[in-house]
N, C-alpha and C positions, 0 to 999 in steps of 0.2 A: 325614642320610646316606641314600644309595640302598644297596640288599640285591639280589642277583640270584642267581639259581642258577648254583652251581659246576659247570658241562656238566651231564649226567643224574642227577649225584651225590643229587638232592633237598637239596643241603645249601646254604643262604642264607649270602652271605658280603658283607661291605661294597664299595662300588665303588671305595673305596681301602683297599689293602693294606696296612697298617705292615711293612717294610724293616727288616731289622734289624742290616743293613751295616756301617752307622758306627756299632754301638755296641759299644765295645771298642778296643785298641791301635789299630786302621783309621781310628778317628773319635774319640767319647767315650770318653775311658779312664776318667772319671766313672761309677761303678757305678750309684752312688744320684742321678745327677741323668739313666741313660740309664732307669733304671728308674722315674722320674720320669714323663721323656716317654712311655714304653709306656703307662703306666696316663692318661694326660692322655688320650692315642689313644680309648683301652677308652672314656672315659669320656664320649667324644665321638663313639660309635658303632660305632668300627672293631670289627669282630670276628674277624677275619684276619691274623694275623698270619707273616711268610715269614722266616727263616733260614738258614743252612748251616755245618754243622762247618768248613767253613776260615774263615768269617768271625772273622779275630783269632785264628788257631790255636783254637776251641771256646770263646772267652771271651764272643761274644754270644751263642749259646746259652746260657750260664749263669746272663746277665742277664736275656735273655728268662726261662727258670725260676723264676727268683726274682721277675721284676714278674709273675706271672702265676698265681704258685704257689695264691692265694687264691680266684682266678677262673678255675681251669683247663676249667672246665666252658661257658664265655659263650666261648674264644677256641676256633677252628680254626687250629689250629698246623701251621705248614709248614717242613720242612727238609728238605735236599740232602745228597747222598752223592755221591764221585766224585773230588773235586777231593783234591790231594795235602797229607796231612795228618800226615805225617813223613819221614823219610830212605830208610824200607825199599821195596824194587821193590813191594810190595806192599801199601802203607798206600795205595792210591788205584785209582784204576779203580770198574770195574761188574761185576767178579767176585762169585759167591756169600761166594766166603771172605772179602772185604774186606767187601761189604754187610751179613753181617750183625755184624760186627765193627763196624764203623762205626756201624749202627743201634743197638745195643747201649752204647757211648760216646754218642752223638746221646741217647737216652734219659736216660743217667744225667745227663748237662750238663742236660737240660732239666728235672731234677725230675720225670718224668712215667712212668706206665706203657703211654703209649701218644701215638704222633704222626699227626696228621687225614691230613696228603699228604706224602708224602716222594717226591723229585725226585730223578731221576738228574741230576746240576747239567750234566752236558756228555756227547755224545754218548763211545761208548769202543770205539775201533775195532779193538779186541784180544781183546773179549768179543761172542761171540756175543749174537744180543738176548734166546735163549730162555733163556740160563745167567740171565740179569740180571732177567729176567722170573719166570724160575723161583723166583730169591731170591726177589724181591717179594710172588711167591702165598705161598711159604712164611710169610713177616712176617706178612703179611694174617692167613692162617689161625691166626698163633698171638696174633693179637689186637695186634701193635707196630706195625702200621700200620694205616690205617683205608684209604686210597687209595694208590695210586700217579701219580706220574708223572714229566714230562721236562719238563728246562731246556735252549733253544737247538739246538734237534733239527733238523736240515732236514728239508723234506715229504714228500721222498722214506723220509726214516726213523722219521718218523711213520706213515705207510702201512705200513711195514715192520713198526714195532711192534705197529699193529691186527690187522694179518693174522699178526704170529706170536702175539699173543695169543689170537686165534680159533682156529686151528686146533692149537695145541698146548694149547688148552684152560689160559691162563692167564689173571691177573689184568690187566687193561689199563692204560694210561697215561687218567688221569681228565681226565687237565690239563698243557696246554704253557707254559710261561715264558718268550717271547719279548720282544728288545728290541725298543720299538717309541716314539717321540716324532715330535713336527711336523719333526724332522730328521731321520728315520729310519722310513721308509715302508713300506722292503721286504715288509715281510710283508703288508702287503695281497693284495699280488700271488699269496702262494702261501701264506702259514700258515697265516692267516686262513682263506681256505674250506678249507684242509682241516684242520685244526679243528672249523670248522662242520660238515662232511658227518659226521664222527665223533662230534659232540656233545661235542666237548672241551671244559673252560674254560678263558681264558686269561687268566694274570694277567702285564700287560704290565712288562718291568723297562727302568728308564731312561728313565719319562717324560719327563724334563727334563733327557735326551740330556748325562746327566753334568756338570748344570751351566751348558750352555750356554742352557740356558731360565729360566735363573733371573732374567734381569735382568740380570745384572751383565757379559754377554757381547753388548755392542753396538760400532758402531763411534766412539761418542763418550764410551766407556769408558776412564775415566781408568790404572785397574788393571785386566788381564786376568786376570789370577794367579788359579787355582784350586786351592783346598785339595785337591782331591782327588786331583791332580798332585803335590803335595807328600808326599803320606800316603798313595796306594794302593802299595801292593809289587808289581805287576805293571807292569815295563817298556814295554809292548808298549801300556798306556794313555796312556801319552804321546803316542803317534800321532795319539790321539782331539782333541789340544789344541795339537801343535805350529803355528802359522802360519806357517810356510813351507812347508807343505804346501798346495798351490793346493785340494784338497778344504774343507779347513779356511778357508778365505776366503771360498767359498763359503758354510759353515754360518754363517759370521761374519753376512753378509750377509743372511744369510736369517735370523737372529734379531735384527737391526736390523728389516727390514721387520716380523716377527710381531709385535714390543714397540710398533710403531705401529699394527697392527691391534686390539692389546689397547689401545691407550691409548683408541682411538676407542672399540671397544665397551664402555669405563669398567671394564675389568679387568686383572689385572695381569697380566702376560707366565705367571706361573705359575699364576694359574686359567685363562689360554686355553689355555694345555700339558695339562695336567689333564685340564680337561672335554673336550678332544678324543681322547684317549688312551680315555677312557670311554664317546666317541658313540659309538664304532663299534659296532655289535651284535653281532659276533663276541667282543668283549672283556668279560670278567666282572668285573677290576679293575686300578687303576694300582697299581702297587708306590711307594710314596713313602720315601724315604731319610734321614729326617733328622737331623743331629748337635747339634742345639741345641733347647730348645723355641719357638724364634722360626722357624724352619726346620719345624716341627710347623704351627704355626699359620697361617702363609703357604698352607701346602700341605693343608691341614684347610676352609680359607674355598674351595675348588674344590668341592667334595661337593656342591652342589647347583646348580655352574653349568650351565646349559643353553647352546648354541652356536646361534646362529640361522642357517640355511640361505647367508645373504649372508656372514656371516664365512667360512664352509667351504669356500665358493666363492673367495671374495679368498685361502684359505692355499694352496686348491689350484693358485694360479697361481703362487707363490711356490716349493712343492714340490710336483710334480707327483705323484697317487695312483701308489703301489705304487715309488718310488725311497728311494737310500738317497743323498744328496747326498757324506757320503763311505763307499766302498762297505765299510771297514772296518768302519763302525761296524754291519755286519750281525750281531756276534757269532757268528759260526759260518763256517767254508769246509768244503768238503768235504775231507778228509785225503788223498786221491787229489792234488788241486791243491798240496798242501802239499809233495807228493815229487818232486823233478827228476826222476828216472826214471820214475816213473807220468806226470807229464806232457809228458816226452819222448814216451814208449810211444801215450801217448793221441793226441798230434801224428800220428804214422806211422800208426796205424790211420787217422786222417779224413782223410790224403793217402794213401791206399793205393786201387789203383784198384778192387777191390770196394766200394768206399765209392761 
């Protein structure tokens, strides 16, 4: 297993991340065989491991606590706040009042008196950045979080963040959690260096672009059918899998080609997914997802693949650096684009002849 610093934090974390998605109603509803696979992880080097209170309504949080509870001191424990976590207008967001409410449940699920990085899991375009930030310093200060940061932020509010953090004199975001796989590019282009210029770390989610890098997503694939299609509760992922979406034929295609470039360099489509997720030198670690211990182990044998120069070259002809082949799977739009009226309004300003 590789170790590398998490941005300027000083703190060494493994180049793959254990995922702790699918463990719970999401994936494994198995307590003692997800808590099984955690310690398999531990035992195999990982010392990183990433969460979030909506994963399973707080149920892998709970798992995570419990497979961990004995070796609380070897893992850096990471969880997310944000994402909606009951009925009330108020149970979500990046409000003070919900942050440390959440933190606070986030703590008790985990068994712990204190969590390494806690993530705002998605941008919140309701709370100012410095109210959100403000929480955060306060956490800091009172010892329940060690870092901060942000899940799926675009660059423009990453900057945002740095600079409200400096000049309001708060706690900064440590670390970005960007999707990023051989089918999912985009943030080369713009996450990645800035990131870098900040000294962020970044631990990458969806190495294996939900599945489609696993193998089982070619075009002489008998069953396309993916579990995670069956069992995620967010509708809106379906998109990522339909095939009569001409995007989605695309990725089709372009994970036929990869699974032949992995067979040539004698690996398997999920150690080339992997180890390229982890060459990048912006990137500090893959987030790895798994719901079985055979799913563990597949994705465990990447940790010390190295990618040689002429592979990288063949994937870049395939998918070109810095695209996203379908632009969905960017995980973030800006919420301005998301409004007919804001993108009405934004239309008539760049036809308006000051422009």
């Amino acid at each position: 297993m590789q170790y590398r610093m998490l941005g300027s934090t000083g703190v060494q974390v493994s180049s793959l991340c254990l995922g702790a998605m699918m463990f719970g109603q999401w994936g494994n509803a198995d307590h003692d065989d997800s808590i099984g696979i955690i310690r398999t992880a531990l035992d195999a080097g990982v010392n990183i491991i990433d969460t979030a209170d909506v994963y399973s309504g707080g149920e892998s949080e709970s798992i995570v606590g419990k497979a961990i509870a004995a070796r609380r001191d070897d893992v850096v424990l990471a969880t997310k706040v944000s994402s909606p976590m009951g009925p009330g207008l108020n149970e979500r967001g990046a409000s003070r009042r919900w942050i440390i409410r959440a933190c606070e449940n986030s703590l008790r699920r985990l068994g712990t008196d204190h969590i390494d990085l806690y993530q705002v899991h998605r941008p919140d375009a309701a709370t100012d950045l410095d109210e959100t930030l403000g929480a955060l310093s306060d956490l800091v200060r009172a010892g329940k979080i060690l870092y901060a940061g942000s899940s799926t932020f675009a660059p423009s509010t990453i900057v945002q963040a740095q600079w409200t953090a400096e000049r309001r004199q708060r706690e900064r975001f440590v670390c970005e959690q960007p999707p990023y796989s051989l089918l999912a590019r985009g943030i080369e282009a713009d996450v990645l260096p800035t990131c870098e210029t900040y000294r962020m770390g970044v631990l990458a989610w969806s190495p294996l672009a939900g599945g489609w890098l696993s193998g089982l997503w070619r075009r002489d694939a008998a069953d396309l059918s993916s579990h995670r299609t069956r069992t995620m509760p967010f509708r809106t992922t379906l998109s990522h899998y339909d095939l009569d979406i001409p995007a989605n034929q695309v990725k089709l295609d372009a994970a036929t080609e990869l699974a032949s470039i992995a067979d040539e360099a004698g690996l398997t489509l999920i150690q080339l997914a992997l180890a390229f997720v982890t060459t990048h030198p912006a990137v500090t670690a893959a987030i790895i997802g798994p719901r079985t211990a055979e799913h563990l182990n597949d994705q465990l044998s990447a940790a010390d693949v190295t990618l040689e120069p002429a592979v990288l070259d063949r994937i870049d002809h395939i998918v070109a650096p810095g695209t996203n082949l379908n632009p969905g799977d960017a995980g973030y739009s800006a919420d301005v684009l998301a409004d007919p009226k804001r993108r009405r309004r934004a239309a008539v300003q760049r036809d308006s002849p000051e422009e």
